[in-house]
KOLTIMI-125458 format. One record per residue: residue number from 1; residue in one letter; y, x, z of N, C-alpha, C, O in turn. Coordinates in pm, 1 decimal, decimal comma. Each point is the difference from the previous one (the first is absolute). Layout:
# residues N
<NUM "A" <Y X Z> <Y X Z> <Y X Z> <Y X Z>>
...
END
This chain:
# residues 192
<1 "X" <7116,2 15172,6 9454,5> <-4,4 -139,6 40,8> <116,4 -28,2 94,7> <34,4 95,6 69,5>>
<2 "X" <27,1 -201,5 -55,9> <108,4 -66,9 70,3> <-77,8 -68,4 55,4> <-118,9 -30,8 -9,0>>
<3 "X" <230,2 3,8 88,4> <-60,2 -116,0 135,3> <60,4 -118,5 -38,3> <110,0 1,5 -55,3>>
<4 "X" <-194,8 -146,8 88,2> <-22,3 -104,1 -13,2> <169,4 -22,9 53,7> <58,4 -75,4 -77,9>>
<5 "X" <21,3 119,6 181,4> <157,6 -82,9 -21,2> <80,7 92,7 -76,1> <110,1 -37,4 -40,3>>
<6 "X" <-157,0 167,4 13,3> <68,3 31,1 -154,5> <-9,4 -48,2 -77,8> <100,7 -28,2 -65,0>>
<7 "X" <-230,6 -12,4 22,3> <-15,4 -94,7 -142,2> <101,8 -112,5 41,9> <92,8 -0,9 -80,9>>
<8 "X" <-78,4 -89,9 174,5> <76,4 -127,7 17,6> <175,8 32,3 -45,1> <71,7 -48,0 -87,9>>
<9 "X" <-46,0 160,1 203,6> <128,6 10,6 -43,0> <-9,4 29,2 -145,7> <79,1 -60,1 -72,7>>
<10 "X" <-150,0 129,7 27,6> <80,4 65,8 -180,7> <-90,6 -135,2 -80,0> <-17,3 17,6 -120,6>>
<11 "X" <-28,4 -122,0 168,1> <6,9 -143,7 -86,8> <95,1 -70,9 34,7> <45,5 -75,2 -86,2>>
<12 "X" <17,0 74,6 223,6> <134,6 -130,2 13,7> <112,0 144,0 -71,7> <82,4 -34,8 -84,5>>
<13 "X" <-87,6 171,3 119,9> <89,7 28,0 -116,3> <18,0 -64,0 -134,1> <94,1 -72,9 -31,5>>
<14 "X" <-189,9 106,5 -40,2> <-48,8 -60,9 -152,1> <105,7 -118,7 -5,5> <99,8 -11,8 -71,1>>
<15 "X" <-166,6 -94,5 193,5> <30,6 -121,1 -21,0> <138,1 -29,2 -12,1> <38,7 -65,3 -96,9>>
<16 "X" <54,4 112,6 198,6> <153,7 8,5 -25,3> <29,5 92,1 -117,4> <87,0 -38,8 -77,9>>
<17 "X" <-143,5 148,7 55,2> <33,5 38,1 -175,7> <16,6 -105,9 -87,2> <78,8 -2,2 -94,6>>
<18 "X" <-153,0 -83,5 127,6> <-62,6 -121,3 -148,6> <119,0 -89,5 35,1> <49,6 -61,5 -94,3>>
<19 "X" <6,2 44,3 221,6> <123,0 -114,9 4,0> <-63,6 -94,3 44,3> <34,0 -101,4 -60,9>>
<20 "X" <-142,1 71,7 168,4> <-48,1 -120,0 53,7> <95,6 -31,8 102,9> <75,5 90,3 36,2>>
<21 "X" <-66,2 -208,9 19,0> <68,8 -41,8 102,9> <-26,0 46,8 101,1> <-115,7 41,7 5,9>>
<22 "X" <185,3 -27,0 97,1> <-35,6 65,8 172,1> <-59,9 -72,7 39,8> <-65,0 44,5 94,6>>
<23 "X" <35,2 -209,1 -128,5> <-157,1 -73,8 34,5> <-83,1 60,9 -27,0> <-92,3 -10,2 80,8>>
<24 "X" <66,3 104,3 -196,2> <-117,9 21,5 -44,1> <-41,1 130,3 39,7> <-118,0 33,3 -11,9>>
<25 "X" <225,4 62,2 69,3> <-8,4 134,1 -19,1> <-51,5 10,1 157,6> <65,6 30,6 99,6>>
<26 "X" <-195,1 -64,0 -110,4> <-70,4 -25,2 155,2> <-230,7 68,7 -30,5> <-72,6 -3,5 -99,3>>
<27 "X" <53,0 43,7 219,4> <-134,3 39,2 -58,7> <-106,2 -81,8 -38,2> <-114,2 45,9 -2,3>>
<28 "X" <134,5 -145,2 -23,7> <-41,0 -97,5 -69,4> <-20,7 -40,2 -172,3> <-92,1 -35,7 -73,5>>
<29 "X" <213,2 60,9 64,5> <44,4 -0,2 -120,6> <-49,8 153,9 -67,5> <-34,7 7,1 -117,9>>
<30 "X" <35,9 87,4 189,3> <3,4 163,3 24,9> <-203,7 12,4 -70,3> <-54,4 47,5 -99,7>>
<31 "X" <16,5 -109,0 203,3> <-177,1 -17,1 -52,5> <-40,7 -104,0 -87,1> <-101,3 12,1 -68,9>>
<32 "X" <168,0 -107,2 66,8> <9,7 -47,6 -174,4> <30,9 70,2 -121,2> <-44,8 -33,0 -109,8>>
<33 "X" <125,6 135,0 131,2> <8,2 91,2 -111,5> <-111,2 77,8 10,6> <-89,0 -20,6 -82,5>>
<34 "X" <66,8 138,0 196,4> <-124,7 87,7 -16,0> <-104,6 -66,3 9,5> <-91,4 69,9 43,7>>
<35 "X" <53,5 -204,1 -70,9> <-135,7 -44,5 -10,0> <-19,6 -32,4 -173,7> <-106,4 -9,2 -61,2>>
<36 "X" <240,8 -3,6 10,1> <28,9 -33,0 -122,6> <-38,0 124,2 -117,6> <-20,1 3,2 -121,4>>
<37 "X" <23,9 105,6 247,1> <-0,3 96,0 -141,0> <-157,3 122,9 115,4> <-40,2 115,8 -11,6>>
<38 "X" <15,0 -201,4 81,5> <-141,8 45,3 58,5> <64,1 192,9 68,9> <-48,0 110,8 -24,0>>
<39 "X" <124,5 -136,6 78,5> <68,1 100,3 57,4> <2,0 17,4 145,7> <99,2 -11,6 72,0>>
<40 "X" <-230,8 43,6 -32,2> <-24,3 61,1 151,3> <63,5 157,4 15,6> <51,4 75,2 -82,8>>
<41 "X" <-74,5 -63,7 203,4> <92,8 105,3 72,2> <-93,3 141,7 -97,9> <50,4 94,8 -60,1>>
<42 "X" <-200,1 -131,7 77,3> <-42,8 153,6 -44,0> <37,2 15,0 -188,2> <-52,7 90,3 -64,9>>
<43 "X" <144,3 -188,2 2,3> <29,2 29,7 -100,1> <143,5 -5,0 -39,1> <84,2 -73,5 51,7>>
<44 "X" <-51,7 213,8 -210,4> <89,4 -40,8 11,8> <73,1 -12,0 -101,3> <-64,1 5,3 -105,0>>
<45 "X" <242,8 -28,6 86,6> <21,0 -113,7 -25,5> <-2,3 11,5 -180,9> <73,4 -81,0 -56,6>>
<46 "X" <-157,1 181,1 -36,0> <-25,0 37,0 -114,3> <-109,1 -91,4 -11,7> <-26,3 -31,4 -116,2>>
<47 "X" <-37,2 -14,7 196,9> <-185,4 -28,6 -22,7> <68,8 -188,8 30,8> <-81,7 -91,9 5,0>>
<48 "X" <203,5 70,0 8,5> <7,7 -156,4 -13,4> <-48,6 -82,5 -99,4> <42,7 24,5 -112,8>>
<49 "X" <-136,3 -133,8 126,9> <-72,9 -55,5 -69,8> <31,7 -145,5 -48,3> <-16,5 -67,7 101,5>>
<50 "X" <49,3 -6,7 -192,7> <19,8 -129,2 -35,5> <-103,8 -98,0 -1,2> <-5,3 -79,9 -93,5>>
<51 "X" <-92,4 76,2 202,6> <-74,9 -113,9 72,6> <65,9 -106,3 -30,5> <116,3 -5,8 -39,8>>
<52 "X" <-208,8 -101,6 62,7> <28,4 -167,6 -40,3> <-59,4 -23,7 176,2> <-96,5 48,3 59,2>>
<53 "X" <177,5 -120,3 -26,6> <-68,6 -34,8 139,6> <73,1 -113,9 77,6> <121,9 -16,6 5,2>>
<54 "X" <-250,4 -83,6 73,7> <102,8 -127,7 41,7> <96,0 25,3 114,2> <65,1 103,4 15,0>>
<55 "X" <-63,8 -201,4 58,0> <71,0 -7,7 139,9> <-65,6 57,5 110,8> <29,9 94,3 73,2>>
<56 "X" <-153,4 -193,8 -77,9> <-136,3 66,3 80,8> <10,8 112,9 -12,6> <62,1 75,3 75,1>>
<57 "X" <-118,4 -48,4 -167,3> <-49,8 196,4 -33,6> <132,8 77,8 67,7> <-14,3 101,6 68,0>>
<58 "X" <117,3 -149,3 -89,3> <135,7 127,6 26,4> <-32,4 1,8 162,3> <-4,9 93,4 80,0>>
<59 "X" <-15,3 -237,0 -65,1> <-11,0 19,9 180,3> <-85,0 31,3 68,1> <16,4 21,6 120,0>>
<60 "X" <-153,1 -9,4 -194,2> <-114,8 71,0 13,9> <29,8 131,2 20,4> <-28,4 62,5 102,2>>
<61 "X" <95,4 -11,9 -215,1> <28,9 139,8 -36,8> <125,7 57,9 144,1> <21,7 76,7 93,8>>
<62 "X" <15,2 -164,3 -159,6> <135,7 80,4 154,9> <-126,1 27,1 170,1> <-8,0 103,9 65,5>>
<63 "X" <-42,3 -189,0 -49,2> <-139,0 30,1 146,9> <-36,7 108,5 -21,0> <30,8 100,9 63,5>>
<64 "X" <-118,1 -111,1 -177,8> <-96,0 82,5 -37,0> <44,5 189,0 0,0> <-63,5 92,0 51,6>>
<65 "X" <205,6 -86,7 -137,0> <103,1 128,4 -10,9> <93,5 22,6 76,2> <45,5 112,7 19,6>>
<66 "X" <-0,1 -227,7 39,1> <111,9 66,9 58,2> <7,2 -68,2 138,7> <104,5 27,7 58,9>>
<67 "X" <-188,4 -109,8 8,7> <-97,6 -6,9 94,3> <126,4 -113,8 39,4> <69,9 27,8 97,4>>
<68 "X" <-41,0 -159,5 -176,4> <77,2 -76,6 66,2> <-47,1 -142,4 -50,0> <34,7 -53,9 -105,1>>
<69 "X" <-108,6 10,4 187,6> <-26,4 -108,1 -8,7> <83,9 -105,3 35,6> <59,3 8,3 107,6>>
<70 "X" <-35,0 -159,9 -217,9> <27,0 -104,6 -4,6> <-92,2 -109,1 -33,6> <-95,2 -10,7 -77,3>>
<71 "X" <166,7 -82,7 177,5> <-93,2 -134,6 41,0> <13,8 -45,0 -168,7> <79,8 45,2 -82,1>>
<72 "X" <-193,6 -157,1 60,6> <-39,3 -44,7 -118,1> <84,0 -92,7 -23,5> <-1,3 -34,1 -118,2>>
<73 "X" <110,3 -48,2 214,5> <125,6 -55,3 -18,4> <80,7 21,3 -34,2> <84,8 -85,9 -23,8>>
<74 "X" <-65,2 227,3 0,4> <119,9 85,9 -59,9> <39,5 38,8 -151,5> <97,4 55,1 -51,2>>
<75 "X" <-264,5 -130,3 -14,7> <42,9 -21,7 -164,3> <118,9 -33,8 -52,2> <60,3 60,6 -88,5>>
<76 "X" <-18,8 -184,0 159,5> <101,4 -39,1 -50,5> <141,3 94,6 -38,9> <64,3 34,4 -99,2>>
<77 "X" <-63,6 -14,7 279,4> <128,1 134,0 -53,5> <-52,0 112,1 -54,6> <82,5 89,5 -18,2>>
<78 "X" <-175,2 -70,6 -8,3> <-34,1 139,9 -105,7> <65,1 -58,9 -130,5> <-3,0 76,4 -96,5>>
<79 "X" <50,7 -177,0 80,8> <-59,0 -61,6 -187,9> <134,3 -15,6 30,6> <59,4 77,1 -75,4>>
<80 "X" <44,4 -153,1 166,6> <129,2 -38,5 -17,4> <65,9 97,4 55,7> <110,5 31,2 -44,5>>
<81 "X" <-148,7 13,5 117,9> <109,3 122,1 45,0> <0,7 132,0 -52,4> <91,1 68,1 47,1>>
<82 "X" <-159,6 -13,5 -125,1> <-60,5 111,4 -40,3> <10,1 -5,6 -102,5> <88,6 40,8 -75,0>>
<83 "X" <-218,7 -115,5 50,2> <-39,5 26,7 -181,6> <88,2 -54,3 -128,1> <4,4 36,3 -117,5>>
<84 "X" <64,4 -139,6 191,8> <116,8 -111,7 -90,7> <75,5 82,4 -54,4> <20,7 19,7 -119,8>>
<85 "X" <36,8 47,5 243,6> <113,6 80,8 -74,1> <-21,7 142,5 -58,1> <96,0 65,7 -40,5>>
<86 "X" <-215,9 -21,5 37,1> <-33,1 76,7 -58,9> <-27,1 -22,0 -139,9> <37,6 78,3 -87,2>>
<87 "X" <-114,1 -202,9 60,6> <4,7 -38,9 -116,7> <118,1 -32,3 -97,6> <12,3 30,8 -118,6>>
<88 "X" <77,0 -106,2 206,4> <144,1 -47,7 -15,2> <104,2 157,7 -69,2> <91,7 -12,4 -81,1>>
<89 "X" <-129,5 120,9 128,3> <46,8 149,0 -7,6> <-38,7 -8,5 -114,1> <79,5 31,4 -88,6>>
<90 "X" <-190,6 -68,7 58,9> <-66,4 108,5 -117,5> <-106,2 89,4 36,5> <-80,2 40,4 -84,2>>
<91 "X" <74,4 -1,3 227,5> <-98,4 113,1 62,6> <-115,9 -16,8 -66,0> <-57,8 80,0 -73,5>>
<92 "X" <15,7 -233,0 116,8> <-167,5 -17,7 -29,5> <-10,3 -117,2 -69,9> <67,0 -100,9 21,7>>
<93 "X" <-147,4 114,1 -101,9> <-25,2 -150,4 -131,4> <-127,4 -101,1 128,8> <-75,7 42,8 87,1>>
<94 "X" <104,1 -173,1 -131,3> <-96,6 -73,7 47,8> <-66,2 -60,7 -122,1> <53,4 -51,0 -98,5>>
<95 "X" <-226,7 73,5 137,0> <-60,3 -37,0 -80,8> <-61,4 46,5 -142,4> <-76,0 -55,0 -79,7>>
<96 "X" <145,8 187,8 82,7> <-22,0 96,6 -148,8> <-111,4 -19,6 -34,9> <-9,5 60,2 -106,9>>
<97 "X" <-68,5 -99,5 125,5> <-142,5 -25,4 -66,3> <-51,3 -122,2 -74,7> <-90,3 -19,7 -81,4>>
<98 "X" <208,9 -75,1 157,2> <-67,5 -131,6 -51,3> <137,9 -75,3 87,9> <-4,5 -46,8 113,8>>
<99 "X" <114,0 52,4 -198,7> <143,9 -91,1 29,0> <-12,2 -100,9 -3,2> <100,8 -47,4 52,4>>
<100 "X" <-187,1 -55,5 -92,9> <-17,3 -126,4 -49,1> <-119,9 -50,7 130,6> <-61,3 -106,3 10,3>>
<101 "X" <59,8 206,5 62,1> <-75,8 -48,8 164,3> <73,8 -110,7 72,1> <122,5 9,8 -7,0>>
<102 "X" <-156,6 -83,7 55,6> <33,8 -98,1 80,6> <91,8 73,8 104,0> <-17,1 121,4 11,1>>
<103 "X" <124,3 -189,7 75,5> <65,0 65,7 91,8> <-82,3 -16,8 114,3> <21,2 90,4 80,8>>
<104 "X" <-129,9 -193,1 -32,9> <-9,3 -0,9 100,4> <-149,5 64,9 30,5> <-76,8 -13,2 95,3>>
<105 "X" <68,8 99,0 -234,2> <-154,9 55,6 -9,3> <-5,4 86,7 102,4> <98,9 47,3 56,1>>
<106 "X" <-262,2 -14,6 -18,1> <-12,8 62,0 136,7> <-38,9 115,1 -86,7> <-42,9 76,2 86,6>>
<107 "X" <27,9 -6,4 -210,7> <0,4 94,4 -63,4> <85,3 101,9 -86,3> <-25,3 96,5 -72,1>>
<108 "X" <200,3 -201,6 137,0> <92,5 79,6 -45,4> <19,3 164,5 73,2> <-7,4 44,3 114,6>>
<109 "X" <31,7 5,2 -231,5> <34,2 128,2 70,7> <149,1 82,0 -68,8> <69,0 -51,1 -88,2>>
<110 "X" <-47,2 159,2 139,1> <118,7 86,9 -1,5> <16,2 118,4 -93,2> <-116,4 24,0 -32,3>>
<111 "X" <187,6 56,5 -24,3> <-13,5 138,7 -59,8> <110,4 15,6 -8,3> <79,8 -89,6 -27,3>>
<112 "X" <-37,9 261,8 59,2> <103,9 79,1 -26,8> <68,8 -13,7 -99,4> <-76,3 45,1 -85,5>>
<113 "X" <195,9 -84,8 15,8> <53,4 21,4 -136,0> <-77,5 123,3 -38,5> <-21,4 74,6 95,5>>
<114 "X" <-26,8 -33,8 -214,1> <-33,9 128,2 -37,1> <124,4 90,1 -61,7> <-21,0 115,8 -36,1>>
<115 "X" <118,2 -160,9 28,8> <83,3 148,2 -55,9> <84,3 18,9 175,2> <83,0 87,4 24,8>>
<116 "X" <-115,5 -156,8 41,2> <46,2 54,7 163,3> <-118,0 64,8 46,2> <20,8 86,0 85,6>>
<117 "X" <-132,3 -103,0 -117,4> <-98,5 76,3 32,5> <29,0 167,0 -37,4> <-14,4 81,2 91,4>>
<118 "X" <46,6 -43,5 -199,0> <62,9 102,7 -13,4> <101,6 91,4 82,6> <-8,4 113,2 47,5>>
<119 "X" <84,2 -187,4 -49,9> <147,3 -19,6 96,0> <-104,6 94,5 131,2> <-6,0 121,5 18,5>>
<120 "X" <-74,8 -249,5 64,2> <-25,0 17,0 128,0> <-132,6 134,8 25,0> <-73,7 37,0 91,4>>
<121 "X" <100,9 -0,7 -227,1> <-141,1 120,2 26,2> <111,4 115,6 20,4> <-24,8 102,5 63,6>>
<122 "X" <137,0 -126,3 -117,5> <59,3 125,4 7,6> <71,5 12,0 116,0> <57,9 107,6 14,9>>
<123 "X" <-45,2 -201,1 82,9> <26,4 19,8 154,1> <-20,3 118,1 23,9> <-101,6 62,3 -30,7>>
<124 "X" <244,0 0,0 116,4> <-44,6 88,0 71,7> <56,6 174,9 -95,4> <26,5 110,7 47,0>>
<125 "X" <-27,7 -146,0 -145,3> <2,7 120,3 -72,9> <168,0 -55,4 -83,5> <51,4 -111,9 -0,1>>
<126 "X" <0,7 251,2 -67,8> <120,5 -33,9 -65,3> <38,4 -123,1 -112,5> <103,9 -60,7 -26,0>>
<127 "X" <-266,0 56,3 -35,0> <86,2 -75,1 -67,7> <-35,6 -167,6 77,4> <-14,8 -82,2 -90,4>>
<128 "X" <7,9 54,3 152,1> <-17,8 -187,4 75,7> <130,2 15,6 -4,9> <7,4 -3,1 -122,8>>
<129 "X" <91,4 16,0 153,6> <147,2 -36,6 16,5> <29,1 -9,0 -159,5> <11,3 -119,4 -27,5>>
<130 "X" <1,9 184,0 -65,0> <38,7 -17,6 -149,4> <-99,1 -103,7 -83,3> <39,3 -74,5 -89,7>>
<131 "X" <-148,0 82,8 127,9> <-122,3 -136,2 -50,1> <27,2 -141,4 69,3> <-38,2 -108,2 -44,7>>
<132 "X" <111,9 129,2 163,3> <2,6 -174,3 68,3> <117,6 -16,7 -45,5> <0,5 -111,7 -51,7>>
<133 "X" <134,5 176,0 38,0> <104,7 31,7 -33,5> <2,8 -112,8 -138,7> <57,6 -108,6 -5,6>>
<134 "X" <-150,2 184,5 -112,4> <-26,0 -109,3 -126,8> <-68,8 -123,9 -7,8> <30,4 -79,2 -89,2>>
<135 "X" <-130,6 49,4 181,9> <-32,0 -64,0 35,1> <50,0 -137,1 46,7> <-9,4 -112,4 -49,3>>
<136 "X" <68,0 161,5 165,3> <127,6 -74,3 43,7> <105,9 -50,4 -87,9> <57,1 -106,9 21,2>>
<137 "X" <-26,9 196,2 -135,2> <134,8 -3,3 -90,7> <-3,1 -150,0 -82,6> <95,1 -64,4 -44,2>>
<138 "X" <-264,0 29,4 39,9> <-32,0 -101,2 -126,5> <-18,8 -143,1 118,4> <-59,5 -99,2 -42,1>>
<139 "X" <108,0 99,4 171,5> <-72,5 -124,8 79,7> <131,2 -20,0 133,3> <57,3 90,9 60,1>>
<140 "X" <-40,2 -227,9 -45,1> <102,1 3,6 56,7> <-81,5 -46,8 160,9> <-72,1 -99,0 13,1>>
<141 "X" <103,8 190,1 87,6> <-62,6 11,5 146,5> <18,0 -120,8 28,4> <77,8 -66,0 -68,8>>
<142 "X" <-148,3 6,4 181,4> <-77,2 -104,6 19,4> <163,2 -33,9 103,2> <66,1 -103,6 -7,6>>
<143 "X" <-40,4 203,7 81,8> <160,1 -24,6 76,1> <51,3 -23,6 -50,9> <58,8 -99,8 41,8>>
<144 "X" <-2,3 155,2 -209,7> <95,1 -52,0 -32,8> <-33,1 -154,7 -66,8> <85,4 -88,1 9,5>>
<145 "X" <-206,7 64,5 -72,6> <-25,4 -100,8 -35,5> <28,7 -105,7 114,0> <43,2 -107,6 -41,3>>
<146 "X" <-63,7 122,9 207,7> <19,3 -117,8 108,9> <118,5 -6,6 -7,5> <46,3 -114,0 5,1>>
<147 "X" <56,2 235,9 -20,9> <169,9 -44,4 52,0> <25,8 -41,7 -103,7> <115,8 -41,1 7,2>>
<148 "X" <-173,9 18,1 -152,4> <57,2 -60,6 -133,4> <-62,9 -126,7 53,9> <60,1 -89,7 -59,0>>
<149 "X" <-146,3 36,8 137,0> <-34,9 -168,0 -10,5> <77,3 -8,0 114,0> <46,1 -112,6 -18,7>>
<150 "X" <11,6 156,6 144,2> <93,1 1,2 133,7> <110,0 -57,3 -94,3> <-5,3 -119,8 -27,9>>
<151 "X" <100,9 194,9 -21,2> <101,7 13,0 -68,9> <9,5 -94,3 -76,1> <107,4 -60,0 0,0>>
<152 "X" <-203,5 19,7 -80,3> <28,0 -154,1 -48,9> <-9,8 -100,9 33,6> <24,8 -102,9 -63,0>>
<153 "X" <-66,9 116,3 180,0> <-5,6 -171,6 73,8> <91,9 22,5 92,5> <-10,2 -77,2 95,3>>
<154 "X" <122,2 177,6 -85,7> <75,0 -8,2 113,6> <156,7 -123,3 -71,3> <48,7 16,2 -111,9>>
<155 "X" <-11,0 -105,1 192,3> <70,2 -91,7 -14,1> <167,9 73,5 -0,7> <65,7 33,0 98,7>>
<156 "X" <-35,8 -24,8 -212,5> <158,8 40,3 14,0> <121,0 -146,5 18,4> <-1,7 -119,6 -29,3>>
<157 "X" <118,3 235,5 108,4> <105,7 -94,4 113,8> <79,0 38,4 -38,1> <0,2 123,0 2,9>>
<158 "X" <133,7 -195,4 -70,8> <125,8 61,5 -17,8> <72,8 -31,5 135,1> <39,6 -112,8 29,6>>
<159 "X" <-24,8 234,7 57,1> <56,2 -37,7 124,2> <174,7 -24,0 -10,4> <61,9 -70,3 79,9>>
<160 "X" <-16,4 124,2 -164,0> <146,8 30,3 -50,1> <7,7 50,8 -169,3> <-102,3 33,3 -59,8>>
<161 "X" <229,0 -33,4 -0,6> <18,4 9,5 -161,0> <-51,7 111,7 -24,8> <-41,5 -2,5 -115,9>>
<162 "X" <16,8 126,3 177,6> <-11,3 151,6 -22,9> <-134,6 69,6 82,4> <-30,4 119,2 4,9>>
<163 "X" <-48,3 -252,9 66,4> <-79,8 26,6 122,3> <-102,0 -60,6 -44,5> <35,2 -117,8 -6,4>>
<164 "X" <-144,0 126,6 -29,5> <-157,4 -53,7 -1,4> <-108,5 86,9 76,4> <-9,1 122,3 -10,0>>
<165 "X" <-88,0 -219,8 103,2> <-79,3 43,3 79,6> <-134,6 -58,6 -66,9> <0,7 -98,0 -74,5>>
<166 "X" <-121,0 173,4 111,8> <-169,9 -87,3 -14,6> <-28,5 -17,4 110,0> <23,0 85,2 85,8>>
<167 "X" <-85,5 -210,0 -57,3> <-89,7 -52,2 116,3> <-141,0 25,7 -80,6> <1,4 -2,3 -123,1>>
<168 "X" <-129,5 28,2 199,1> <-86,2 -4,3 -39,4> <-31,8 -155,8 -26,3> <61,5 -95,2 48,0>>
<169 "X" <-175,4 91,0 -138,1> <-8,8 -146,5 -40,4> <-102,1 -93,2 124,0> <-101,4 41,4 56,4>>
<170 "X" <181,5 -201,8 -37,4> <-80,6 -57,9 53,0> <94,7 -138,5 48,3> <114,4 -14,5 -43,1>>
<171 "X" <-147,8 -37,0 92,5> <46,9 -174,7 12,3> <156,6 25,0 81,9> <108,7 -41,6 -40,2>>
<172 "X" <-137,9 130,6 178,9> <147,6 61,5 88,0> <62,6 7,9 -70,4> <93,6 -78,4 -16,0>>
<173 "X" <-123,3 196,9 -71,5> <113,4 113,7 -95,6> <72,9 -117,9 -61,6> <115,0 -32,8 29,1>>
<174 "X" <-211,8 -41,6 -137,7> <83,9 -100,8 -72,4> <84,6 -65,2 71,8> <116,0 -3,9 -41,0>>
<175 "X" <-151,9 -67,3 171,9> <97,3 -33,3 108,7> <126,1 52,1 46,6> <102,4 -62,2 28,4>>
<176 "X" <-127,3 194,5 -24,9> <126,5 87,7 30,8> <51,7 -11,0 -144,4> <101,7 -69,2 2,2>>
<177 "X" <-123,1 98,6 -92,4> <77,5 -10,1 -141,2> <65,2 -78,1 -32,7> <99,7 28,4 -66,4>>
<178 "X" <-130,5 -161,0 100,4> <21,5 -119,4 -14,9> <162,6 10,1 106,1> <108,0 -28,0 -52,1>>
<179 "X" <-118,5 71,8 202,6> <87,7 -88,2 55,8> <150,9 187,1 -52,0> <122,7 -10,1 -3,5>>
<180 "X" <-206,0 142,8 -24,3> <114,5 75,6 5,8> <104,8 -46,2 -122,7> <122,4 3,5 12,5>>
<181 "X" <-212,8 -59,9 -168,0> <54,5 -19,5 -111,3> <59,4 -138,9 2,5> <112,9 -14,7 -47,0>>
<182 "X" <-179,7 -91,1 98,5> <49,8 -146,6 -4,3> <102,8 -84,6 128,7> <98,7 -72,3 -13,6>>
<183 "X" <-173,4 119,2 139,6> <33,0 -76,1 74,4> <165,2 90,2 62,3> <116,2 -40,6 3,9>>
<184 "X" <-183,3 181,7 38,9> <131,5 58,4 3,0> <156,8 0,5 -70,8> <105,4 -6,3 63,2>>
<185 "X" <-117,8 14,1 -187,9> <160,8 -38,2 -64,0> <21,0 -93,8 10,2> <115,2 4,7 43,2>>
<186 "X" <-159,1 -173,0 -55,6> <12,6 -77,2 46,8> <92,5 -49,0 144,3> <100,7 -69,4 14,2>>
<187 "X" <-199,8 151,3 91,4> <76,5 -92,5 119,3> <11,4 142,7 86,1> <57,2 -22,8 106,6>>
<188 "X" <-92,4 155,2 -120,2> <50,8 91,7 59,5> <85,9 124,7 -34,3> <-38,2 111,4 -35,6>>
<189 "X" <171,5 -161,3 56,3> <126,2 70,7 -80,9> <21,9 108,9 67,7> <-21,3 16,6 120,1>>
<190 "X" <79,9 86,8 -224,3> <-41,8 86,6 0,6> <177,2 104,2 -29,0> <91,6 -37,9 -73,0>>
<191 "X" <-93,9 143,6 141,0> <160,6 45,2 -30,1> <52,1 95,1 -97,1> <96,4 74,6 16,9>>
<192 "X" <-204,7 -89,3 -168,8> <37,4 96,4 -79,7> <14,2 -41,8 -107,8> <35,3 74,9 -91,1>>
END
């Protein structure tokens, strides 16, 4: 048996394996996974289980196992900070039982992808690095998926003929774009 912040660290491990954001790679996010696959400290990580379970229950479960209780206000960021992008990954399906559930049902619940369920039994032993490895090979990480939506809303600047810069996108940037490309050649001359 491991101890209850071993289990934590080798789940926010997991979690940066999978490519979650450094928002997410927090113990929060950490007992959303081991509640996901019913993974307390006295078990281990072969006996991971693909449970269906809500918001409630995970936060039930995190008290109950890993002795950290959160206020009943804290649903929210369980579901947006956590579980979104877990789902968003691929980690965990919402709703596998019944997809056609309402979003704002108080009976939605969560589950492990099942071919990562695999993946995450073999934690720990040689082959988890060559199983997440393929795993990984077929799904593009949730990081790279944010700097592919960063990257396209960033506003490009031809500062000079041979020189282009990005502003990130937003009302300024366009502002600055506006006066480096328009207003500048115009009325601020220049010695080249």
């Amino acid at each position: 048996m491991v101890t209850k912040a071993t289990r934590l660290r080798e789940a926010l491990q997991v979690i940066t394996d999978l490519g979650l954001p450094s928002q997410q790679q927090n113990e929060r996010t950490a007992l959303c996974l081991l509640a996901l696959l019913n993974l307390s400290a006295n078990k281990r990580w072969h006996e991971a289980e693909a449970s269906l379970i809500g918001i409630t229950p995970i936060m039930d479960w995190s008290r109950d196992h890993y002795g950290r209780a959160y206020a009943p206000n804290t649903r929210e960021t369980f579901r947006r900070q956590s579980m979104h992008q877990m789902v968003a990954a691929g980690i965990a399906l919402y709703n596998p039982d019944k997809p056609d559930r309402a979003v704002n049902s108080p009976y939605a619940v969560y589950q492990i992808e099942p071919s990562l369920l695999s993946v995450l039994r073999a934690y720990g032993t040689d082959k988890y690095r060559p199983f997440l490895a393929e795993w990984l090979a077929n799904r593009e990480v949730l990081i790279e998926r944010y700097a592919k939506a960063r990257a396209m809303r960033m506003i490009p600047v031809q500062v000079s003929a041979r020189q282009e810069i990005k502003l990130s996108s937003g009302e300024h940037s366009q502002l600055i774009k506006n006066v480096i490309e328009d207003f500048a050649p115009r009325y601020v001359p220049t010695d080249g």
